[in-house]
N, C-alpha and C positions, 0 to 999 in steps of 0.2 A: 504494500500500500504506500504509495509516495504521495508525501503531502509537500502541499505549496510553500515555497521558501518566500519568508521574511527575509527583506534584506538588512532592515533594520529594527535592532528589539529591543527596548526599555526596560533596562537592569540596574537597581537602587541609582537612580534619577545620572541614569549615564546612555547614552544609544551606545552600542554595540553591532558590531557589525555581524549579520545573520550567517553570512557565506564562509566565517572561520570554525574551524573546530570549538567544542563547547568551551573544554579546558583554557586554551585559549585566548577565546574573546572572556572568559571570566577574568582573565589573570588581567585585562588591563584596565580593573575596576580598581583605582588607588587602595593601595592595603591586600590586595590580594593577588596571591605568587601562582607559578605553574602547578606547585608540589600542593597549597590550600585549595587551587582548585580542581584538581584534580579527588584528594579528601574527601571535597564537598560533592563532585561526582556520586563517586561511591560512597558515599553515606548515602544519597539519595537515589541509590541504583538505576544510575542513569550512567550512558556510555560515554566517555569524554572525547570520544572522537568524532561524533556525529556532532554536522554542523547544527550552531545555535538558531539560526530561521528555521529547523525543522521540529523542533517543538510546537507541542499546543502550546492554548493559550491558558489550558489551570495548567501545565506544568512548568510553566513561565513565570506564571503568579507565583507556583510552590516555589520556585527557585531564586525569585526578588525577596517574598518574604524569610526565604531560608540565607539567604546572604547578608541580608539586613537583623539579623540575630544569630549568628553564628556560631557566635560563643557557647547557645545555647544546644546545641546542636549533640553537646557530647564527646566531642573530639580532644585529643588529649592539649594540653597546655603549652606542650611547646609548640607547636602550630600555629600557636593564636600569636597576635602581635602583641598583647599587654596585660601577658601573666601577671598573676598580683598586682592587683592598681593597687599607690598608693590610696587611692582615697577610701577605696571600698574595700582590696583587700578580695577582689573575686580576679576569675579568670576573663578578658575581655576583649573583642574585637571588633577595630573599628575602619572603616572606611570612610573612600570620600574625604568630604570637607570635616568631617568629624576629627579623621585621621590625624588632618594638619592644624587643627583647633587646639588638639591634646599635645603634638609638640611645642607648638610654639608656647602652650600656658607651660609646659613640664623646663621652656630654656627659663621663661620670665620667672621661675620659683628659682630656677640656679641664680638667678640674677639677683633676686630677691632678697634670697641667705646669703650673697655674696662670699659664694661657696668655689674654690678653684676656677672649675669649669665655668658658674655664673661669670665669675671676673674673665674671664678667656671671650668666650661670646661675646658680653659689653663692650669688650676691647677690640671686636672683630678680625682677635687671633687663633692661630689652630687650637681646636682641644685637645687632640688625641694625643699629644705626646710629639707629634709630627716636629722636622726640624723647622725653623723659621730664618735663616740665616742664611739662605741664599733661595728660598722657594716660595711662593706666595706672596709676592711682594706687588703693593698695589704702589699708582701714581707714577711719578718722576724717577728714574734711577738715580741714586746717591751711594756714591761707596768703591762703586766700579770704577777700576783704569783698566785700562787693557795695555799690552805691553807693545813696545815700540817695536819696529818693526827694522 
């Protein structure tokens, strides 16, 4: 039975494109990877390789609401992107503009306690440890000679 492809499908407030595998076009929903969406596949016994416009329209539905709660879903915790929240202290996963809401409030609290990394950020230098002495360097070069020739 072959059904009519969607070229385009409305998944937690993102179009996606019908004509890619499911896996796929899930993965390019901000917050969610090849390896989560595939997870979410198989949790909800659906094949990851059949393209996304060939879905219905309730297992389209099941599939927005299942994306948009996912945490819930029962999947283990390294998966999710924000094991233990501080605030709550559950297991949680977020997308979208949610996603980028929750880092930029998680840099503003380092900023906050003007905690290492706070002070690093404010100062719009690397946090990770990275060197800064000859890499990253914004504006006008100052420092540099080059050797005569």
């Amino acid at each position: 039975m072959s059904r009519e492809l969607k070229y385009i499908v409305r998944i937690a407030d993102k179009d996606l494109p019908g004509d890619k595998r499911l896996a796929y076009a899930l993965a390019l929903i901000k917050g969610i990877g090849i390896n989560t969406a595939i997870a979410l596949c198989r949790k909800l016994g659906l094949d990851p390789s059949i393209k996304l416009g060939t879905l219905s329209d309730s297992e389209i539905k099941k599939l927005d609401s299942t994306v948009r709660k996912l945490h819930e879903l029962g999947l283990p915790a390294w998966i999710l992107n924000r094991p233990k929240d501080p605030e709550t202290g559950r297991n949680l996963h977020y997308i979208g503009s949610e996603l980028i809401l929750r880092a930029k409030m998680d840099i503003d609290l380092l900023k906050r306690i003007k905690c290492w990394r706070g002070i690093r950020h404010a100062l719009g230098l690397k946090v990770r440890g990275q060197r800064t002495r000859t890499t990253g360097r914004t504006g006008m070069t100052v420092g540099v000679t080059r050797r005569r020739k």
